[in-house]
C-alpha positions in Angstrom: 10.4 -77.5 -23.0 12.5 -77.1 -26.4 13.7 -79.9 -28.3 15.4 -80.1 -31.5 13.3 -82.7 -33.3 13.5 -85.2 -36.0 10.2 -85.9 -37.7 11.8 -87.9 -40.9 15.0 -88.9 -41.6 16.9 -86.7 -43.4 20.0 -84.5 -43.1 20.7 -82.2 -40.2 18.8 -79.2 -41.8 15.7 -81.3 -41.5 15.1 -81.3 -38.0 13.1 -78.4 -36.0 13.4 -77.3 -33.1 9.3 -77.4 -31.4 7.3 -77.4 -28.4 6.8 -80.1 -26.3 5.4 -80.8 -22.6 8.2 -81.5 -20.1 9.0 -85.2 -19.2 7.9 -86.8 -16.1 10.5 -88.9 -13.9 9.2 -92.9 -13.7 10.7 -95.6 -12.1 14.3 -95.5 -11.3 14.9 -92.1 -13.6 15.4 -88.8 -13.0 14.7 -85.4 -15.3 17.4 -83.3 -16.0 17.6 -79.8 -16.7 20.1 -80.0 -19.9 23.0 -77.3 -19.8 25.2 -78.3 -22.3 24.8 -81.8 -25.0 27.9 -82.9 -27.2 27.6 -83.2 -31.0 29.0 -86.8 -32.0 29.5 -88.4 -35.3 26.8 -91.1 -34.6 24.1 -88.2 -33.9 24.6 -87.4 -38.1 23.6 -91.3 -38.5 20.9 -91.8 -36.1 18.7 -88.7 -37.9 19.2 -90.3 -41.5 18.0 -94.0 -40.7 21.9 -95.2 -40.8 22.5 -96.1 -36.8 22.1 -99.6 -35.3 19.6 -98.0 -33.4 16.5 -97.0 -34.8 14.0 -94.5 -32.4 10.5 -93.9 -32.7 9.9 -91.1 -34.6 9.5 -88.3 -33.8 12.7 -88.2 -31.4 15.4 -85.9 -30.5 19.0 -86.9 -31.4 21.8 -86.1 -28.8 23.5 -88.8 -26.8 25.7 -87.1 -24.4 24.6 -84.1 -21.7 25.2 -82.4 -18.7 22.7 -80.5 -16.3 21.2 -80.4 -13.2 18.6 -82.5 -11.6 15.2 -81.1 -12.0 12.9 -83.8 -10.4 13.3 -87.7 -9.3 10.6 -91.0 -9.4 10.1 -93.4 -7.4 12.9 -95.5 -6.0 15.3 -93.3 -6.8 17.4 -92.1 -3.7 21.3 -91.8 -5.1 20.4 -88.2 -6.5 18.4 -84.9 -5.4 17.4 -81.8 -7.0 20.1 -79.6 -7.7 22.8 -82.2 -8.2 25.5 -81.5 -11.0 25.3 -84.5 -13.2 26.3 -86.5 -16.7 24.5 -88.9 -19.0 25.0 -91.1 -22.0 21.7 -91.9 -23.5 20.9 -93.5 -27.1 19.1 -90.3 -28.2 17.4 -87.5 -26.6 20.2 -85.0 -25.4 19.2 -82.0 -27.6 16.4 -80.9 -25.9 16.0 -78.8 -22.8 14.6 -81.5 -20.1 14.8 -85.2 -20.4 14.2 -88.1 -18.3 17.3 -90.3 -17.5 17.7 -94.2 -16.6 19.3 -93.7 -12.8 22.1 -96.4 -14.8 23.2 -93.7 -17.1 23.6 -91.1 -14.4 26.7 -89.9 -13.4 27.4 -87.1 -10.5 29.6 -84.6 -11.4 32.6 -84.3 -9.2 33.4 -80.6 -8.1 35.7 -78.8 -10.9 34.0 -79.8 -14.3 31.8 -77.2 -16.0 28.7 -78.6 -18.0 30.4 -77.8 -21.3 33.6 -80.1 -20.5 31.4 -82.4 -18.9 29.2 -82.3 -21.9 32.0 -83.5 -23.8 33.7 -86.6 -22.5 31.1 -89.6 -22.2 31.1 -90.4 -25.4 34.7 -89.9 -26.8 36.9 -90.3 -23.7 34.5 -92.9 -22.5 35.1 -95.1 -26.0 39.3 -94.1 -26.1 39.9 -95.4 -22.7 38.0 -98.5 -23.2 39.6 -99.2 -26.6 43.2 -98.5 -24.8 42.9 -99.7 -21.5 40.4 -102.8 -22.0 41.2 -103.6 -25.7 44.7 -102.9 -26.1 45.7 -102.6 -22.8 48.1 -100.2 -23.4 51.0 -100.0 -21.7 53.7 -97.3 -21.0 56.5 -97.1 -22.9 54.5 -98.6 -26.0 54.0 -96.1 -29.2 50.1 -95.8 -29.6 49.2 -94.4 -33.1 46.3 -92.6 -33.6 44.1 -92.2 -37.1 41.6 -89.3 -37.4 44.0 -87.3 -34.5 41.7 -84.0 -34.4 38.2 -85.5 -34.0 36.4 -86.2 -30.7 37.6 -89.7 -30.8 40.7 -89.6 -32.1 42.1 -86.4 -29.6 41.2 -88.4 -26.5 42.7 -91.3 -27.8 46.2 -88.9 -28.4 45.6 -87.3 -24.5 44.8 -90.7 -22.8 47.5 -92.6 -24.3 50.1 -89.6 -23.3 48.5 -89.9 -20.3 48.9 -93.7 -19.7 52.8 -93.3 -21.0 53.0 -94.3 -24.1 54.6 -92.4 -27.2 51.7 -91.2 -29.4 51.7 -90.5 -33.4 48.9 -88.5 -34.6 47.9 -88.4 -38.1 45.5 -85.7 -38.9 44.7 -83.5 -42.4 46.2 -79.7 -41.9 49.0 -77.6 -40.0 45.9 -76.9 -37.4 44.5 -80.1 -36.4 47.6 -81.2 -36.0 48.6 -78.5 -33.7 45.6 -79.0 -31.1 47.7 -82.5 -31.3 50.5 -81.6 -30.2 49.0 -79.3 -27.3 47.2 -82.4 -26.1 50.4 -84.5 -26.2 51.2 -86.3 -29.8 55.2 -87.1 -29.9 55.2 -86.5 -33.6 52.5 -86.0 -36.1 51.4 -86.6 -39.8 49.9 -84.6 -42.3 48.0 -87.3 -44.5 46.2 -84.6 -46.4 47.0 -85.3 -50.6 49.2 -88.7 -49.4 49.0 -92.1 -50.8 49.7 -95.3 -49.0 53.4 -94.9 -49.9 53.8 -91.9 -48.8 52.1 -92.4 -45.5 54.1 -95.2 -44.2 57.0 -93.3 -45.7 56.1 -90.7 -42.9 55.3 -93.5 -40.2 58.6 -94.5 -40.2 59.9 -91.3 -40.1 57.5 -89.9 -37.0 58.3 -93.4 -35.3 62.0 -92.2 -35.1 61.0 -88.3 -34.0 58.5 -90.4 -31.2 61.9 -91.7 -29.9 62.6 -89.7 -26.5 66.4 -88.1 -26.0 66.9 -90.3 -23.4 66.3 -93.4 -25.5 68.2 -91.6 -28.4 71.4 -91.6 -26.4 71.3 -94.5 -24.9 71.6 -96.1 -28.7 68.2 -97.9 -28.2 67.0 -99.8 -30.6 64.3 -97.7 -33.3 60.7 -98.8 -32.8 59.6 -101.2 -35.9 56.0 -99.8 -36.0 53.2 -98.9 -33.6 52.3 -101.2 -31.1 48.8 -100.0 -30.9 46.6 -98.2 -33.8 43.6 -96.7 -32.9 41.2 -96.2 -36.1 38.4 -94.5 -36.1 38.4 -93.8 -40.0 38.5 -96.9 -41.5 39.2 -96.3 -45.4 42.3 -96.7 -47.6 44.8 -95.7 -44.3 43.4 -98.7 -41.8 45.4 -101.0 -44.8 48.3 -98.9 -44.7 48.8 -98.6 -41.1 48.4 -102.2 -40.4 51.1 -103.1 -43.1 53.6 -100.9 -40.6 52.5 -102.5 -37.3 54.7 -103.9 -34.8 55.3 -107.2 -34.2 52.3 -108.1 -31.7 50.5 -105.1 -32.6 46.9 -104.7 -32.0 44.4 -102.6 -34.6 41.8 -101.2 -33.0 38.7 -101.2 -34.7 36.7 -97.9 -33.6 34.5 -96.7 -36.9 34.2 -95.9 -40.4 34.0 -92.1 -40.2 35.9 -92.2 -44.0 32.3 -93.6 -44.8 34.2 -96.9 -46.2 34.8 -100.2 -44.3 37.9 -101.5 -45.3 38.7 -105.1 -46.2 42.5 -106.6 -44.9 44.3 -108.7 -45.9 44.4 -111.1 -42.8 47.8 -112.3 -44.0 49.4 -108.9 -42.4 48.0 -110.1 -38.7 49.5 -113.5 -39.0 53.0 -112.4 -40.4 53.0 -109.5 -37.9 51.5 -112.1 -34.9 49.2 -108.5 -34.6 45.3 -108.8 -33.8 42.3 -107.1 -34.7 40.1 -105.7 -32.0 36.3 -104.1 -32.4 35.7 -101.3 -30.3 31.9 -101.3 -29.2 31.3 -99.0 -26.7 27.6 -98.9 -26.5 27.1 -102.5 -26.2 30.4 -103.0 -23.3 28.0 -100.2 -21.7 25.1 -102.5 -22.0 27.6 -105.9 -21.0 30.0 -104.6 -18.6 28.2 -101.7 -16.9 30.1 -102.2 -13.7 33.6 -102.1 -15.8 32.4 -98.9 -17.7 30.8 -97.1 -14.9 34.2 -97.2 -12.9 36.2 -96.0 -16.9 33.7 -93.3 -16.2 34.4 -92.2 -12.7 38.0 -92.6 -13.1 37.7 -90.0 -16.5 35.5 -87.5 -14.4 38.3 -87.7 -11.6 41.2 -87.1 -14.2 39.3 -84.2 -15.8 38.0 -82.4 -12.4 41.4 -82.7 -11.0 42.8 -80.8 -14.5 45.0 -84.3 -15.6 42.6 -84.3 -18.2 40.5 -81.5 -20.5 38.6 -82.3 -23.3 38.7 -79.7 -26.2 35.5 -77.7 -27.0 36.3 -75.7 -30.0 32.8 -74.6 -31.0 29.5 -73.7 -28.6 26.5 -73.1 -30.7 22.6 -72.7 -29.0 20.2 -75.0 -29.2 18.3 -73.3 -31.8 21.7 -74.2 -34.0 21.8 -77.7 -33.5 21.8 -78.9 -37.0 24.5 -75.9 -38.1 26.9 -77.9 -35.3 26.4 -81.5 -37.1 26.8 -79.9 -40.7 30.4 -78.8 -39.3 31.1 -81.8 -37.6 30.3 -83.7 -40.9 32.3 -81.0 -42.5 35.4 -81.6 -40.9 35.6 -78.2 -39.6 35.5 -79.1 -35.7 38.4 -79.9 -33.8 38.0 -81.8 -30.4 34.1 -81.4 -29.8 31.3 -79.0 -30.5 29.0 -79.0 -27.4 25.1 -77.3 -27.2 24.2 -74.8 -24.3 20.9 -74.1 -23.2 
């Protein structure tokens, strides 16, 4: 089998794609003939050292795949050679073959391709936790969304269209904000060259273009601020956004992609009565696998039935792996980036 290997940590031009014997299916875990693996943000960190989880080295980044089932071990009867299935694993994903905890399985409803379904564990998986379980969105409320284009943030915009709310997206450039717009955003924000004045300057204004013609006509009252913010940047706007939200709001805490984590104010959440909620997806995996396994069936519904697509801008091969997380770090990806072997 192939595997795209990190031997040291280092940047993504470090790692080498080698050799290596195929896995063998133990207890409870099946091997899976990898199709397509998403690139994601935490991949970058996991090869330099800088992820909460540390692997053995040598190891194989990758944390998200689709394939099919190659061979099963013992005890295993919920899945058969030549099912269509998903994973979510730590690490692992770029690699040809690789044996999977029967917990991290999921079967692939008819209607997804292994690219799409390559593409949703990770981001979809953390944006309807962070809405439905965090927030707990609900329609009619305006959801604002930081870091729009990214994996993260463009499931966030689709889902909370999707659960009814009115949904700002602030992205940098005419054409990440665009793929917004197709996937739903009410109104949208060019932070790119803005200061913190200037940004909730444009809040207020996008706030009143979120406003729906019906709602405009009936002379209802103008939305004070978003009810929901979902930040996966961190940085200078997480301050500025939080200043604007409504009364009741609730931040929620998804990353640090802007490489700084910000320090507020906790004045702003008691004069707002707003609340700050951490978004952990990996460990409400580990807590509340029941909860997230049925996030995860209800996502791979939605997208098989065509309510939902993720956005795979850019394929590259295996052999490219580290080319797809210098563009990812590079901004130049909108939606995902997925691997096909």
């Amino acid at each position: 089998m192939k595997a795209l290997l990190c031997r040291e940590y280092g940047p993504p031009q470090s790692l080498r794609l080698e050799d290596l014997p195929s896995p063998q299916a133990g207890e409870g875990q099946v091997v899976v003939s990898v199709r397509a693996a998403g690139v994601n943000f935490p991949d970058s960190l996991i090869i330099q050292g800088k992820y909460q989880y540390k692997p053995a080295l040598p190891f194989a980044p990758g944390a998200e795949l689709a394939g099919i089932v190659q061979s099963v071990g013992p005890g295993v009867t919920r899945f058969k050679p030549g099912d269509a299935v998903a994973a979510i694993t730590t690490f692992g994903a770029f690699a040809s073959e690789i044996a999977v905890a029967l917990e991290d399985l999921l079967l692939l409803p008819p209607g997804i391709d292994f690219n799409h379904a390559a593409a949703f564990g990770m981001t979809y998986g953390t944006a309807f936790h962070a809405l439905k379980d965090r927030a707990k969105l609900r329609a009619g409320e305006t959801l604002l969304v930081l870091g729009a284009a990214g994996g993260v943030g463009l499931a966030a915009v689709e889902l909370g269209k999707h659960m009814g709310a009115r949904v700002i997206a602030a992205a940098a450039g005419k054409t990440r904000l665009a793929a917004c717009q197709r996937y739903g955003a009410d109104a949208v924000i060019d932070y790119s060259n803005m200061d913190s004045t200037a940004f909730r300057a444009a809040l207020k204004l996008a706030m009143k273009q979120s406003m729906t013609p019906a709602a405009r006509a009936a002379g209802s009252e103008e939305p004070t601020g978003p009810d929901v913010i979902f930040d996966p940047l961190g940085g200078t706007w997480t301050e500025a956004a939080f200043r604007s939200i409504a009364w009741r709001g609730r931040l929620l805490v998804v990353g640090f992609a802007a490489g700084e984590i910000p320090r507020l104010p906790l004045n702003l959440a008691l004069l707002k009565g707003a609340s700050v909620q951490g978004v952990f997806w990996g460990e409400f995996r580990r807590r509340e696998a029941r909860l997230h396994n049925a996030n995860m069936k209800q996502l791979a519904l939605w997208i098989s039935q065509g309510e939902l697509k993720p956005l795979v801008s850019a394929t590259y091969p295996l052999a490219r792996g580290a080319d797809a997380l210098d563009d990812l770090l590079a901004r130049k990806i909108i939606g995902k980036a997925v691997l096909t072997l």
